[in-house]
N, C-alpha and C positions, 0 to 999 in steps of 0.2 A: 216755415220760418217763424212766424207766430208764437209756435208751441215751443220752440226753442226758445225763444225770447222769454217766453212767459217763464220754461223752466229754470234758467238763468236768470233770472229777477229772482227767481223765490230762493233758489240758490245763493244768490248774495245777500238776500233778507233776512234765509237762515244763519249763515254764516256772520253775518252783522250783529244777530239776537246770540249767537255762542260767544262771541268776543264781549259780548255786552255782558253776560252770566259770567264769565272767566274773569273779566276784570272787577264786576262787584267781588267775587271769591277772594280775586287779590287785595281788595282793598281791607276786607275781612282778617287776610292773614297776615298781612301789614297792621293792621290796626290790635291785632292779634300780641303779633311777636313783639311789636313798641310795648303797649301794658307790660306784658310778660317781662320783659328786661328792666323797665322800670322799677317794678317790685322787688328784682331781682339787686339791682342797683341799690334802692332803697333798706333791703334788709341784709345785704350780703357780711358775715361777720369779719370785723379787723382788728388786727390790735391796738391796745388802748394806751397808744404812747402818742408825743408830739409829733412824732416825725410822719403819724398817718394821716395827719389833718388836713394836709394837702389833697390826699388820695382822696379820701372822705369828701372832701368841697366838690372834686372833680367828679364823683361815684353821683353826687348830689344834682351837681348840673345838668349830667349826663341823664339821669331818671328824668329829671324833668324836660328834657330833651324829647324824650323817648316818650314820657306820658302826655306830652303837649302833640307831638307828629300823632300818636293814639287814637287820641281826643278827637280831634281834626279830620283825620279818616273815618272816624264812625260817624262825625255829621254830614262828613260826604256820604255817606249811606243812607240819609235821608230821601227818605221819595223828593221832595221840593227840590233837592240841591243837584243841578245839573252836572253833569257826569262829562260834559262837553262846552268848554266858554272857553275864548283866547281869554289870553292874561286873566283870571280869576280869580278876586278879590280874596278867594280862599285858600287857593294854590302859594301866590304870593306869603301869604300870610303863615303856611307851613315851609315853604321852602326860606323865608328868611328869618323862623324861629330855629330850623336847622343847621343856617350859616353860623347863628349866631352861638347857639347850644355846642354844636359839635366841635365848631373854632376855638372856642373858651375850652371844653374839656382837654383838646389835643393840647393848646395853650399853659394850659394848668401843670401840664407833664414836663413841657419844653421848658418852663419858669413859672417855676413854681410859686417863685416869691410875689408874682404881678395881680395874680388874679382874686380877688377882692369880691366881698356883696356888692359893693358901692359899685365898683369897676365894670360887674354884670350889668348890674342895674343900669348905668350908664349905654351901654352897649345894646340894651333894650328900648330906650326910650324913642327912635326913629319906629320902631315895628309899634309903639304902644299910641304916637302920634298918628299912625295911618290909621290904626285901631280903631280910635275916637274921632278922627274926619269922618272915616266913611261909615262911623256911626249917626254921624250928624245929617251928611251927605244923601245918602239915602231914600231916609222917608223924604223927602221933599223933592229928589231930582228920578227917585226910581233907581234900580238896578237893573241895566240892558245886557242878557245874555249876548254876548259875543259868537253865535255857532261858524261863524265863516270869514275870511279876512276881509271878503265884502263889506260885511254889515260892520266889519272893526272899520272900515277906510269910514263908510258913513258918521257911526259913533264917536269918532277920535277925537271930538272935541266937547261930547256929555261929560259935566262935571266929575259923575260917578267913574268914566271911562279916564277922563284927564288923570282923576287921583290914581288910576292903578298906572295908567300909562308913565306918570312922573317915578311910582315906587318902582315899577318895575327897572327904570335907571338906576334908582339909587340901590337897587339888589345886584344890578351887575356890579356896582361900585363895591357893594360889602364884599364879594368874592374878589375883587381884586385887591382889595384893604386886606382882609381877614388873609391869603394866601401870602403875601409880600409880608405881615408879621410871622405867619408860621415856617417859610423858610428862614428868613431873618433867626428866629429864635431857634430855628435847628441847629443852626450852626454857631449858635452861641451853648446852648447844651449838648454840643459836642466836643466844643473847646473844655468846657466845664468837666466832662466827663474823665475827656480825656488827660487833663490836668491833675484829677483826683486816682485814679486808679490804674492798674497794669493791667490787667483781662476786661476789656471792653465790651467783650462778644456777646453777651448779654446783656449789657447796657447799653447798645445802641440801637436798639428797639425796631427793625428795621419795620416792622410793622404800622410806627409811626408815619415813616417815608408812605408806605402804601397808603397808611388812611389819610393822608395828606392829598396825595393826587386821587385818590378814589374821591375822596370831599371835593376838589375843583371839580373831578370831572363831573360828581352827581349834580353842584353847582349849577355848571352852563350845559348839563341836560335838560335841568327843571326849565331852566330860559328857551330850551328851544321847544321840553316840550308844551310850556304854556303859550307859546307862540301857535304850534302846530292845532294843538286841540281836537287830537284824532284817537280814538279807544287802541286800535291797536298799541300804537307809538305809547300811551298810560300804560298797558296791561305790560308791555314790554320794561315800562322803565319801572313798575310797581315793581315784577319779579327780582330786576337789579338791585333795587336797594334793599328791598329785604335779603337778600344774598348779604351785600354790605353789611348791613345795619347787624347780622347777625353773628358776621366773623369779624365785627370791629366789635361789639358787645364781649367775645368769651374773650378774645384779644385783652382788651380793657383790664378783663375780671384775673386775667391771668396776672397780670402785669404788678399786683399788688406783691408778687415774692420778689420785686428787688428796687419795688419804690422806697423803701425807708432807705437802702443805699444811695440810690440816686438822688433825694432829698439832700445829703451829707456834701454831698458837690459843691450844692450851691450854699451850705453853710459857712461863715468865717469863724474864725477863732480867738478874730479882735486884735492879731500879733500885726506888727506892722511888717507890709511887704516889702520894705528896701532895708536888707539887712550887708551888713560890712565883707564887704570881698573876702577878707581873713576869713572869716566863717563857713567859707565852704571847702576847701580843702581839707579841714578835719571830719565834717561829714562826710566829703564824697570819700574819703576814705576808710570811716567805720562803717558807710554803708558795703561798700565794695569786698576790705578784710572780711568782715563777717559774712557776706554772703546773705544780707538780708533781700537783696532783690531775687531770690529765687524761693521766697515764702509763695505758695497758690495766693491769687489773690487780695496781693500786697495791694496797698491803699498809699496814698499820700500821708493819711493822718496817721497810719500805724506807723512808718517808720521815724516823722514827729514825735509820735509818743515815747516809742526806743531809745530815738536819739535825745531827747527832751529838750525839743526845741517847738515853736511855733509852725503850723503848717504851711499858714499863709508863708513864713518867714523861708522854708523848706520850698516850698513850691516858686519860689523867686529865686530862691537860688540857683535852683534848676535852671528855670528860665531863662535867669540872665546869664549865668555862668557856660552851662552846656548849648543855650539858644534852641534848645528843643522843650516840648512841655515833657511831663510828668513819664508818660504813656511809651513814648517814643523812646526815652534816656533810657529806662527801668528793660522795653525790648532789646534793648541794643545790647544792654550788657546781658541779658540772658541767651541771645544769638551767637556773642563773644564768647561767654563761655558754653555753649554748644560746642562751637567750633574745636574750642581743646578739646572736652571729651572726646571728640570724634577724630580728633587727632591721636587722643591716649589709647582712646579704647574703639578702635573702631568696630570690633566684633560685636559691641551692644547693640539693640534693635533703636530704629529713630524712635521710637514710641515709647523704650524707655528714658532714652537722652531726654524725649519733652517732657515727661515725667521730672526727671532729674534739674531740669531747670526752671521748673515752676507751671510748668502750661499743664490744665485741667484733659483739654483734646490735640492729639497733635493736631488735626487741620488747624487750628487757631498757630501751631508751634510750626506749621509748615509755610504759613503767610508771613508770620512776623519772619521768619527767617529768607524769605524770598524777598522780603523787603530791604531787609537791610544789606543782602550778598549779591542780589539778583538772579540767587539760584535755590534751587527745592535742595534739602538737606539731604537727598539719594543723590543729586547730581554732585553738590559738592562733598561729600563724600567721597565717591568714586574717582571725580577727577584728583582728590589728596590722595588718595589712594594710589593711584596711576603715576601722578608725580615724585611719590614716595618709593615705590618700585622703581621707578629712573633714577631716583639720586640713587638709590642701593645698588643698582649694577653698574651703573658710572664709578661709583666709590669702588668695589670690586674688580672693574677691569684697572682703576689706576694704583690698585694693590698691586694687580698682578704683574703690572708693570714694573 
């Protein structure tokens, strides 16, 4: 029994000493892939008009995001720096440079117009106050690894333990603050979006929605796992975020082919948006006779431009007049006139009809059209079909009567 015992010990000692080696590796390739997207971040080329400056702030926060988490990891590779403390004054200190960094980049996308140096700066100053306490803190009171909840119930009240223990509150707070603005601003840059243009499918980023819950959930991992302070539960949540960290990076980098559009959303044009009732009957009917809602990837400002009138002035009219925004008015009437074609010509294929009425893919031409009829454009096809073949033999037998 002994010698089992004794195999079994050494057995878990090795396996304790490989988790130990796997998780420094991890911390290496985390600290790794942050630099790497940093510089990436930092030198990636744009174009050199106004409307990238936004992208550019957000490319900028985000490097330094990337190059701060980097940073951070590699002095956790220091021999000195224990690899195991509850709440740890360094952990803390990366996980709420990340709430902040990553909140402000998605932020930056969702409103564009909010996010400011000052604003950062702002937003910084609680992580910059903990900084310099528990720089003061310190040499005088010491720094008590934390390795067991034990010795935390003992510590809970050392100065140095008090300070992490109060930040560690105020970091659940930032994840609840920082998530309640970026739903909030979702759906105001959705209103936005969809007020400004007809093919949304690519500008609504669905990507954001992911890195949104992926950011809470990485959030209130880091809390539980600075609570827990166990190598595997780190090696596991290292692997996660660098997964994250790397498919919200090319994400990002991709995203630059249709921010200068979505920048234009949140633009005004300075027209005043209560324009006279008269006013819109002659638009909604040069839009309509001409057939300009069935351009690919009409905008609100092009058919403004066309008609020459004010956008903001365009986009109220909408509004008030049909009670729908932009997006919605523009599908409808391209579903309506679906619907004739496939009355005219029903032999065409649906792929061309969404062609024909402005859609880039039909999936995108098979939602709009489900939306507004409550059916796929094969089903109501078929049923006009079917109903069209009754009225002809009914007309037929009362010929032949």
């Amino acid at each position: 029994m002994a010698s089992v015992g004794a195999l079994f010990a050494r057995l878990v000692e090795k396996m304790q000493y490989v988790i130990k080696q796997y998780l420094f590796v991890s911390n290496i390739a985390l600290a790794s892939v942050c630099v790497t997207f940093a510089f990436v971040f930092f030198w990636l080329p744009l174009p050199r008009d106004k409307g990238a400056n936004n992208y550019k702030a957000s490319l900028y926060i985000l490097a330094s995001s990337y190059a701060t988490i980097g940073l951070l990891n590699i002095i956790e590779l220091l021999p000195h720096v224990s690899m195991v403390d509850i709440i740890s004054s360094h952990f803390l200190v990366i996980s709420s440079s990340q709430v902040i960094l990553f909140s402000l980049s998605l932020d930056n996308i969702l409103n564009p117009r909010r996010i400011t140096g000052k604003y950062v700066a702002r937003q910084c100053i609680p992580l910059i106050i903990f900084i310099v306490l528990h720089a003061v803190i310190v040499p005088v009171f010491g720094y008590p690894v934390l390795h067991d909840r034990g010795q935390w119930l003992k510590e809970a009240l050392h100065p140095t333990v008090l300070l992490r223990e109060i930040f560690l509150v105020f970091y659940v707070g930032q994840i609840v603050y920082y998530t309640r603005m970026l739903l909030r601003d979702k759906n105001v840059y959705i209103d936005k979006v969809d007020d400004y243009c007809a093919d949304t499918v690519e500008f609504k980023l669905k990507w954001i929605k992911y890195s949104i819950a992926t950011a809470v959930f990485i959030g209130i991992t880091a809390v539980v796992v600075s609570l827990l302070a166990n190598d595997v539960v780190n090696l596991i949540f290292n692997v996660s975020i660098i997964a994250c960290y790397t498919v919200f990076a090319l994400s990002f980098i991709q995203y630059s082919r249709v921010y200068q559009n979505i920048i234009r959303a949140f633009e005004s044009d300075g027209s005043k948006p209560a324009p006279k009732k008269d006013n819109w009957p002659k638009l909604k009917k040069d839009i309509v006779d001409n057939r300009l809602f069935l351009k690919q990837g009409v905008t609100v400002e092009d058919l403004a431009l066309t008609l020459k009138t004010g956008r903001t002035t365009l986009s109220s009219c909408i509004n008030t007049e049909e009670g729908v925004n932009f997006n919605v008015w523009i599908n409808r009437l391209r579903v309506e006139e679906a619907q004739s074609l496939l009355r005219q010509h029903p032999e065409l294929p649906i792929a061309q009809i969404a062609e024909m009425v402005g859609y880039t893919e039909q999936s995108n031409f098979s939602r709009q059209f489900k939306i507004h009829t409550n059916l796929s454009p094969s089903v109501w096809k078929q049923q006009h079909l079917c109903l069209k073949t009754n009225i002809t033999r009914q007309d037929n037998k009362d010929q032949d009567r």
